[in-house]
Wavefront OBJ file of the C-alpha trace (Angstrom):
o trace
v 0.000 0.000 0.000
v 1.103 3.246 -0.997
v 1.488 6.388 1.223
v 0.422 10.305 -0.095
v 1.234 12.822 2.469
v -0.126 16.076 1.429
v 0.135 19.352 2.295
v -2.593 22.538 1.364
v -2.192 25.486 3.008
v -4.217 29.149 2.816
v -4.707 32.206 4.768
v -8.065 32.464 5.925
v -7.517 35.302 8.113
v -4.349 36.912 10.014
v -3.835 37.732 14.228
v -3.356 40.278 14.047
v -2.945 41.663 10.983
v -0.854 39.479 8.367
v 1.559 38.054 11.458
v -0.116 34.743 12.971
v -3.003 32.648 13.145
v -5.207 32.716 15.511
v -5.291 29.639 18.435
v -8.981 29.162 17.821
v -8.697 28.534 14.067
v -5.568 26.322 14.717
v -8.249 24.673 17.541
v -10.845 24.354 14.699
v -8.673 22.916 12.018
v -7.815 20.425 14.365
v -11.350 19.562 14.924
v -11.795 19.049 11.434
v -9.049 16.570 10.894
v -9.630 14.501 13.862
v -13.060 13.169 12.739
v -11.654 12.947 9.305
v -9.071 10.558 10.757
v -11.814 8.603 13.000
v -13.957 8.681 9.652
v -11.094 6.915 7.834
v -10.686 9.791 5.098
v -7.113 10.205 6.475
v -4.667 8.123 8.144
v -2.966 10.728 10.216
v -2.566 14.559 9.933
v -0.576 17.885 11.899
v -1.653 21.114 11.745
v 0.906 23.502 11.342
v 1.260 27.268 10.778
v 4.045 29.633 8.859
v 3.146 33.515 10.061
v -0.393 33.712 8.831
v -0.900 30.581 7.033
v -2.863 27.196 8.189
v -0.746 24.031 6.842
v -2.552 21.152 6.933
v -0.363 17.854 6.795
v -2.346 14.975 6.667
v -1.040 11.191 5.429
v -3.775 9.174 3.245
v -3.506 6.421 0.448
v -5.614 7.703 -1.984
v -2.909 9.615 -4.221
v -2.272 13.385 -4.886
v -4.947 15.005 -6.044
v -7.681 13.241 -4.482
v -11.447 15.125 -4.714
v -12.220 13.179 -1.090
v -8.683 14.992 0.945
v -9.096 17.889 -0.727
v -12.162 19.093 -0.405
v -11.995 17.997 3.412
v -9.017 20.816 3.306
v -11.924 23.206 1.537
v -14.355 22.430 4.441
v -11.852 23.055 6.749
v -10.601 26.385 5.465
v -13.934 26.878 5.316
v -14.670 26.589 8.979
v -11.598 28.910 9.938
v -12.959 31.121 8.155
v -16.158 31.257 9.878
v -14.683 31.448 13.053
v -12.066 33.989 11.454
v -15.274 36.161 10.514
v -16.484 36.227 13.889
v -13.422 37.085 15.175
v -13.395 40.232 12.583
v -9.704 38.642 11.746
v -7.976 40.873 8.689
v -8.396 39.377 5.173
v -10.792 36.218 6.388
v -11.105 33.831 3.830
v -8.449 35.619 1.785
v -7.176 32.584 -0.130
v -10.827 31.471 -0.671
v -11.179 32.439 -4.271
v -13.989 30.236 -5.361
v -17.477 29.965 -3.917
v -18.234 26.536 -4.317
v -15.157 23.744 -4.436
v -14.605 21.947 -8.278
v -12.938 18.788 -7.446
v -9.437 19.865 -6.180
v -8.332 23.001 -4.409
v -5.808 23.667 -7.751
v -6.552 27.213 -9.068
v -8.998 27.889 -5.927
v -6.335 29.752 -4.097
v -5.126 26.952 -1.601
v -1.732 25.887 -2.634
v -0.473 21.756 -2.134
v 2.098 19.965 -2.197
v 1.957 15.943 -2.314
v 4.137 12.889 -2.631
v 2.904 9.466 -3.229
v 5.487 6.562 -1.891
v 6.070 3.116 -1.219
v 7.569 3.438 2.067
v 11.389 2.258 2.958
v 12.635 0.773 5.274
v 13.339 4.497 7.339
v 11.091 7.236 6.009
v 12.173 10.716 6.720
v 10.400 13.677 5.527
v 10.569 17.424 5.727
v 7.822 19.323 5.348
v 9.424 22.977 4.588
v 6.585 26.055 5.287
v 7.179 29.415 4.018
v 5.342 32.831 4.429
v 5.343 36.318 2.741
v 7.362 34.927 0.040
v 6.150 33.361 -3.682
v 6.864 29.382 -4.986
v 10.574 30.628 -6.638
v 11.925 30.954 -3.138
v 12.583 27.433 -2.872
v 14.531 27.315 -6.375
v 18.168 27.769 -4.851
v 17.639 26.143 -1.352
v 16.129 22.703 -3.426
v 18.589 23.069 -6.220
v 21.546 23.068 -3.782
v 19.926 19.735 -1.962
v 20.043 18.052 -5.171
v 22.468 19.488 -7.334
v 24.666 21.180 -5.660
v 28.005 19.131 -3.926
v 29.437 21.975 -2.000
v 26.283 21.606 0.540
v 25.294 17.719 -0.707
v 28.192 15.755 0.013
v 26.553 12.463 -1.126
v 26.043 14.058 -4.100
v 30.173 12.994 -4.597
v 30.506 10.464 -1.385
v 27.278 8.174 -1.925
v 27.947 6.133 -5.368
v 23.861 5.914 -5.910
v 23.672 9.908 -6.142
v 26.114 10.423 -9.100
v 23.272 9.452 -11.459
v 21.810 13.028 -10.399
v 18.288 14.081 -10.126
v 15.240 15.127 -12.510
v 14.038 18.425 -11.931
v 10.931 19.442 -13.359
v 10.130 23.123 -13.648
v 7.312 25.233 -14.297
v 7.260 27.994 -16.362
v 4.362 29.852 -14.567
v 3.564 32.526 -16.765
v 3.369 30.619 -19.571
v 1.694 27.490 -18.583
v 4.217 25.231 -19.627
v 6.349 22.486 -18.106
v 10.294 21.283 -18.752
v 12.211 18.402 -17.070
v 16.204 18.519 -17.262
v 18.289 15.954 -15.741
v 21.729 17.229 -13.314
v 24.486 16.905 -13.719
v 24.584 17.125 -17.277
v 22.008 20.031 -17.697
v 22.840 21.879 -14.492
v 23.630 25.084 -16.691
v 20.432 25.326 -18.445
v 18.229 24.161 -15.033
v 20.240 27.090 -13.845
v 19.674 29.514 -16.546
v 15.974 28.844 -15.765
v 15.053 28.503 -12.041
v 17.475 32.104 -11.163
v 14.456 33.688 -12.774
v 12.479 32.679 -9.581
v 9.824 34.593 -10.544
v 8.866 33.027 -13.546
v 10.072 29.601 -13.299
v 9.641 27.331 -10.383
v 10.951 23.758 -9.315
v 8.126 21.763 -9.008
v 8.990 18.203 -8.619
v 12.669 16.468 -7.870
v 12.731 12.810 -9.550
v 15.736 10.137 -8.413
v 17.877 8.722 -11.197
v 19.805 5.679 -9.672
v 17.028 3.129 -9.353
v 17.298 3.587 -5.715
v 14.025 5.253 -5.579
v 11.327 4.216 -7.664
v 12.093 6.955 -10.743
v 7.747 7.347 -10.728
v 7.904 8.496 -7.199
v 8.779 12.107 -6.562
v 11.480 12.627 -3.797
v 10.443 16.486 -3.356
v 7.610 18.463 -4.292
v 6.652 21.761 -4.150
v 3.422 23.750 -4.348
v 3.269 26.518 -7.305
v -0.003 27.867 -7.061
v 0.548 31.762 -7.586
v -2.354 33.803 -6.218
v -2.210 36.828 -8.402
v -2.125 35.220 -11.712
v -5.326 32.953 -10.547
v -7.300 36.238 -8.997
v -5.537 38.644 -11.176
v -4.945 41.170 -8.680
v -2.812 41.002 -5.449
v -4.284 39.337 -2.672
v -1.596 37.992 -0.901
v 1.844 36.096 -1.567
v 1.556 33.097 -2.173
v 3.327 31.420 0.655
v 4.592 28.005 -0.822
v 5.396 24.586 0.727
v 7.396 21.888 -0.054
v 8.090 18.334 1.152
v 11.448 16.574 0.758
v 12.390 12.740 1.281
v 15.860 12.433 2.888
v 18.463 9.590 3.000
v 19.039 6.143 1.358
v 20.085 7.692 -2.028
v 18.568 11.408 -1.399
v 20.058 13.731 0.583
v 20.365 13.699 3.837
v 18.442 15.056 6.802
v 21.228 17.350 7.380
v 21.927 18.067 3.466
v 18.527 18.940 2.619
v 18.921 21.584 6.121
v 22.768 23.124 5.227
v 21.254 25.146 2.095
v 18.925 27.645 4.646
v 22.136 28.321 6.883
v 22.580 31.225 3.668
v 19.216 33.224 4.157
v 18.850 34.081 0.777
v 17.112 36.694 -1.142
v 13.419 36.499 -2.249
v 10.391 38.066 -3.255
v 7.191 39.198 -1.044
v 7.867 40.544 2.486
v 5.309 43.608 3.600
v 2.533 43.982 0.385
v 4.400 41.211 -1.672
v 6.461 44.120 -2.896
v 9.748 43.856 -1.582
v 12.867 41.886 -1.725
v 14.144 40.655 1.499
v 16.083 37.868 3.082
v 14.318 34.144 3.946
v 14.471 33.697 7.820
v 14.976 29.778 8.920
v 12.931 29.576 12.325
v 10.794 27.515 14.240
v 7.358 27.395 14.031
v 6.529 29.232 17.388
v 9.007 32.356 16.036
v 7.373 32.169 12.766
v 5.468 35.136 13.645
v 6.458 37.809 10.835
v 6.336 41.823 12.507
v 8.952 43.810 10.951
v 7.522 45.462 7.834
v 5.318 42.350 7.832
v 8.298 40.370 8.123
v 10.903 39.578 6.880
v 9.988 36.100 5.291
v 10.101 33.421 6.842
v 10.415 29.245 6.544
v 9.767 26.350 9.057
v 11.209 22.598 8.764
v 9.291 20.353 10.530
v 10.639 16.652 9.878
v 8.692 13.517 10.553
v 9.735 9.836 10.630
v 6.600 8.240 8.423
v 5.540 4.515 9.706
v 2.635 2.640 8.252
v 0.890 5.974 7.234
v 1.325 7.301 10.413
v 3.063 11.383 11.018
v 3.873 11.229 14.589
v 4.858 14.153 16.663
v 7.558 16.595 14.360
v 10.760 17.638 15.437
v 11.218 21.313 15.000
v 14.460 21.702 12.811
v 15.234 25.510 12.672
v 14.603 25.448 16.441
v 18.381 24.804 16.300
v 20.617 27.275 18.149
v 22.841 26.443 15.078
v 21.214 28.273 12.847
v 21.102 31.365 15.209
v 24.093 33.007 13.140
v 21.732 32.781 10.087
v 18.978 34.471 11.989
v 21.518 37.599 12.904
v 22.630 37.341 9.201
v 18.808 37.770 7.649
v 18.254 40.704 10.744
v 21.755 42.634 9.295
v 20.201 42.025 5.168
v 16.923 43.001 6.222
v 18.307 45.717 8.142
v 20.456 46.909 5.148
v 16.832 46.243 2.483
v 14.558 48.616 4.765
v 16.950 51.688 4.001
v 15.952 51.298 0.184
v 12.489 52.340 1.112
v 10.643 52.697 -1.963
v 13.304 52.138 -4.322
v 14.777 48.932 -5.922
v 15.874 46.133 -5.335
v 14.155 46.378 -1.841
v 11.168 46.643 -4.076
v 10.448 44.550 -6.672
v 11.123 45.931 -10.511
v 8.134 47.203 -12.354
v 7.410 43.801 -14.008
v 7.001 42.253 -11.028
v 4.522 44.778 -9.539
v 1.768 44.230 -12.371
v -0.737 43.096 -9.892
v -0.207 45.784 -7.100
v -1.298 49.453 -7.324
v 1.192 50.019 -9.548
v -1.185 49.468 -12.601
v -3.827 52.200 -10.867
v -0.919 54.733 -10.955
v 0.141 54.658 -14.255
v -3.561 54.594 -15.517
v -4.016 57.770 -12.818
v -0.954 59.183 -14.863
v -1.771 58.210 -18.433
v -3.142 61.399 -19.824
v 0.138 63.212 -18.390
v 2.951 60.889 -19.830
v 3.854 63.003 -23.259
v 6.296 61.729 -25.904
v 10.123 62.792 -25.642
l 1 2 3 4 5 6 7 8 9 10 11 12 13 14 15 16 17 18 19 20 21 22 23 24 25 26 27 28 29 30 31 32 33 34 35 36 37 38 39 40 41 42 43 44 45 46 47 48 49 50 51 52 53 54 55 56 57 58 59 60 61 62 63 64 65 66 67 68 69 70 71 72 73 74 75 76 77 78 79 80 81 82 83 84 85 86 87 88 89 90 91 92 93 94 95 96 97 98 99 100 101 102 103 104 105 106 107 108 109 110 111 112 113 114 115 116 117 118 119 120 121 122 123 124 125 126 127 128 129 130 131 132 133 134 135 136 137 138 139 140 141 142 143 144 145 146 147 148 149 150 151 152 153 154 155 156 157 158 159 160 161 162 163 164 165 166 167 168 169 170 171 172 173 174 175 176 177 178 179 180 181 182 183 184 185 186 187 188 189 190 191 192 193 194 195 196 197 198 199 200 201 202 203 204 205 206 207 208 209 210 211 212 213 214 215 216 217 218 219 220 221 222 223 224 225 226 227 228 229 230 231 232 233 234 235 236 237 238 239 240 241 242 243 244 245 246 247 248 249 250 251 252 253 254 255 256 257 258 259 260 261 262 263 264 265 266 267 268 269 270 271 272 273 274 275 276 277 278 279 280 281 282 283 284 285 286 287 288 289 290 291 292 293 294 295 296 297 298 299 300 301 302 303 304 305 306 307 308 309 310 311 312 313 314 315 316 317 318 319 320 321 322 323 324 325 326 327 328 329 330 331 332 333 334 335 336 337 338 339 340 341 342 343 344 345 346 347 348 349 350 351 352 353 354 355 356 357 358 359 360 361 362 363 364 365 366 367 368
């Protein structure tokens, strides 16, 4: 029997503002899930949050994309957002872009992320959270997992990772999908996924025969919430879950690439560039400038279908340092103000006010 764990996340309302989630819709989600468990729709499930953001992680065997698990993540959102309403939260049922739910939560404003699996003999999986940040974030942290030696070392000491990965990445804007294999492509996967913007890793494939070659070993979720509402209404806060060891990389391996707290997109408006902060989930709680982004790692050691209790990676004292680092960047962003690169370029900022000012300031452009 075959193991999905899934995970679909929205915002359905932040405490306050756009920094947490409020314990009663955390109390409610949980609710949901537990009769879904005792009903047998799910094997096992954790409710998590990243700033704002419900995660629901729930382990099933009825494949990605199932109508039955997803729309029990509808209902649920649905529910927080009920009890979001009454609580007069800001921007309740924000992610809700659909009245009534049309077989999966794809292009409804939910995003997901889900791996189907035979399970090994030792299953561990990390199920990565991210807020006030967009799907591209995770191109250089899960290139450098897979494709990268200088923070993989089994990448040149474990014989069954020289065959490399798959990476298949979406282009977005356009609708369209490519798959390039590493090593021998890592150029052009390269030339693509530093456009973060526009293209996105969506699924990592094994190539040694270690790992069934059908069975993704990451995934992550690419739904982007202006292009499906066509306005801003939020970043769209992606997720990702990575398989670790036994010919993939490592617990620690797939951890090393967030000790550099890279640049990405979103932060306060989804406007702004800023650094990625690696913390736990209880200091997930974005303030400054309504941030400045950040990601949780929870890990779990599947058994028979079954989560268990996480452990709480970026909880770590080790990756203090990287905290100070992303406070110094962030530090050194904010004194941009309105001007780039703290903000995004023009092209990105189609979907924010931007459009209203030029059309304000149409009749008063005049040719050189």
């Amino acid at each position: 029997m075959k193991t999905t764990l899934s995970i679909i996340k929205a915002d359905v309302g932040g405490f306050p503002g756009h920094s947490s989630v409020h314990p009663a819709l955390l109390k409610k989600a949980g609710e949901e899930l537990e009769a879904a468990k005792k009903n047998g729709k799910i094997k096992d499930y954790f409710v998590a949050r990243c700033g704002d953001d419900i995660d629901l992680i729930m382990t099933h065997d009825k494949g990605p994309d199932n109508e039955e698990v997803h729309k029990l993540a509808w209902d649920t959102f649905l529910a927080c957002t009920e009890e979001a309403k009454k609580l007069k939260l800001y921007g309740a049922g924000q992610d809700l872009l659909s009245d009534t739910f049309s077989g999966n939560i794809k292009g409804m404003g939910p995003g997901s992320a889900e791996i189907e699996f035979e399970e090994r003999a030792s299953e561990p999986i990390i199920c990565f959270l991210m807020d006030k940040t967009e799907p591209g974030a995770f191109n250089l942290p899960i290139f450098r997992m897979f494709g990268d030696p200088f923070s993989t070392a089994g990448l040149v000491i474990d014989e069954s990772m020289h065959a490399g990965f798959e990476f298949e990445v979406y282009d977005v804007m356009a609708n369209k999908t490519v798959t390039l294999n590493t090593p021998e492509e890592t150029y052009d996967l390269l030339a693509l996924i530093g456009g973060k913007s526009r293209y996105v890793i969506k699924k990592i494939h094994a190539r040694s025969g270690k790992v069934p070659k059908e069975e993704a070993v990451a995934c992550v979720s690419t739904d982007k919430l202006s292009k499906i509402a066509g306005k801003y209404v939020g970043k769209d806060d992606p997720v990702a879950v990575v398989r670790c060891q036994s010919g993939l990389p490592a617990v620690g391996e797939a951890l090393e690439p967030w000790a550099f707290p890279h640049l990405v997109s979103g932060w306060m408006r989804g406007s702004h560039n800023g650094p990625i902060m690696p913390c736990s989930m209880e200091d997930a709680v974005p303030s400054r400038f309504d941030g400045p982004p950040r990601v949780v790692a929870l890990g779990f050691q599947v058994a028979n279908g079954m989560l268990g209790q996480p452990l709480d990676f970026f909880k770590d004292v080790a990756f203090d340092k990287t905290r100070e680092k992303s406070s110094e960047i962030a530090e050194y962003m904010r004194r941009h103000g309105p001007f780039e690169p703290h903000r995004l370029p023009s092209e990105d900022m189609e979907y924010t006010t931007l459009p209203a000012v030029l059309k304000k300031l149409e009749g008063r452009f005049t040719d050189l």
